[in-house]
N, C-alpha and C positions, 0 to 999 in steps of 0.2 A: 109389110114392115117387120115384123116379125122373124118370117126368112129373112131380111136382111142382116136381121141385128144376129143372127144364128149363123150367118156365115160368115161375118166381121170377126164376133168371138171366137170360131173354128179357126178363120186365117191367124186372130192374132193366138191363138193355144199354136197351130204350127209352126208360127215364128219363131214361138219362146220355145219350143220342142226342138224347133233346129237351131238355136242359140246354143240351147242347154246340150245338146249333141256336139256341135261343133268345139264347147269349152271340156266337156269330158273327152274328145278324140284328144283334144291339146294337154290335157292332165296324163291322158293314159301317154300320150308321149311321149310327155314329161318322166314320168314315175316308168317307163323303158330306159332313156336318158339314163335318169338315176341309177337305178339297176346295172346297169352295163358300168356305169364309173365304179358303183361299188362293189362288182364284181371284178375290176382292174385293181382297184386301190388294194384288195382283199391279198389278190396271188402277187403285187407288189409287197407288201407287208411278207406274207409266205415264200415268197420263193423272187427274188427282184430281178431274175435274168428269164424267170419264165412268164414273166407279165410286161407288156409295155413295148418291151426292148423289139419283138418280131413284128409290130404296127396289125397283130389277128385279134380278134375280139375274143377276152375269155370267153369261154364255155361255163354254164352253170355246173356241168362237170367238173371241169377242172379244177374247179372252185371248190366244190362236194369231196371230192377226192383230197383237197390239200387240206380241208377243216377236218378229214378225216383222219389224215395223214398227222397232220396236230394233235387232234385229240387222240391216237394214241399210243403217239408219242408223250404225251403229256400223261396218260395211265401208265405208262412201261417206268416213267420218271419218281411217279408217286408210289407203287409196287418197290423199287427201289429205295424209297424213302423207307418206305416201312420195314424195309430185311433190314437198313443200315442201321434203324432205331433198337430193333431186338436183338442186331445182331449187339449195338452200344449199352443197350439195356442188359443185356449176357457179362459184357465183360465188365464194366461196373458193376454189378451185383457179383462176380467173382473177386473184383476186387475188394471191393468191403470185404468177403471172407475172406480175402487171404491179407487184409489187415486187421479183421479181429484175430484171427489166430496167432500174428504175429503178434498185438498184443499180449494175448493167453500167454503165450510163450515168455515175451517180457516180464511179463507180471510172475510165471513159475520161475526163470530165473532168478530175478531178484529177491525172490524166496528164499530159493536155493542158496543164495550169495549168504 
């Protein structure tokens, strides 16, 4: 009796082992699925004539390559920022000197006068 109840419990452990197998192949599917849209949706957003339009499935390359390709360009844009700031920062700080002097000057004039 014993063996019986030992091989009940083993059959039913392998049922729920191949349940629990069959709903993880359907998950990992799934999250493949996923994956592949959001690797379409990605080079649609990046690039809208290189995703979609030729019916091939991105590549995680292609993919890798255009988030690269963004980011940087998104460095080259912010490097840019920062020369435009100092180069703004240079000539506002010229300008104030070259309006207190012209003060200076008004103020000796009017001296003068």
């Amino acid at each position: 009796q014993a063996e019986e109840e030992l091989k009940a419990a083993w059959s039913q452990q392998l049922q729920e082992m191949g349940h629990r197998e069959r709903l993880l192949r359907s998950e990992l599917q799934r999250a493949g699925e996923q994956l592949e849209s959001f690797k379409t949706r990605v080079m649609q957003v990046c690039s809208p004539s290189a995703a979609g339009s030729t019916g091939k499935a991105v590549t995680e390359q292609q993919v890798i390559e255009k988030v690269r390709q963004i980011s940087d360009e998104n460095q080259q844009s912010h490097e840019r920022e920062k020369s435009l700031q100092k180069e703004l920062s240079s000539k506002l700080a010229k300008e104030e000197e070259v309006s207190a002097n012209i003060e200076v000057f008004k103020n000796s004039l009017q001296k003068l006068q």
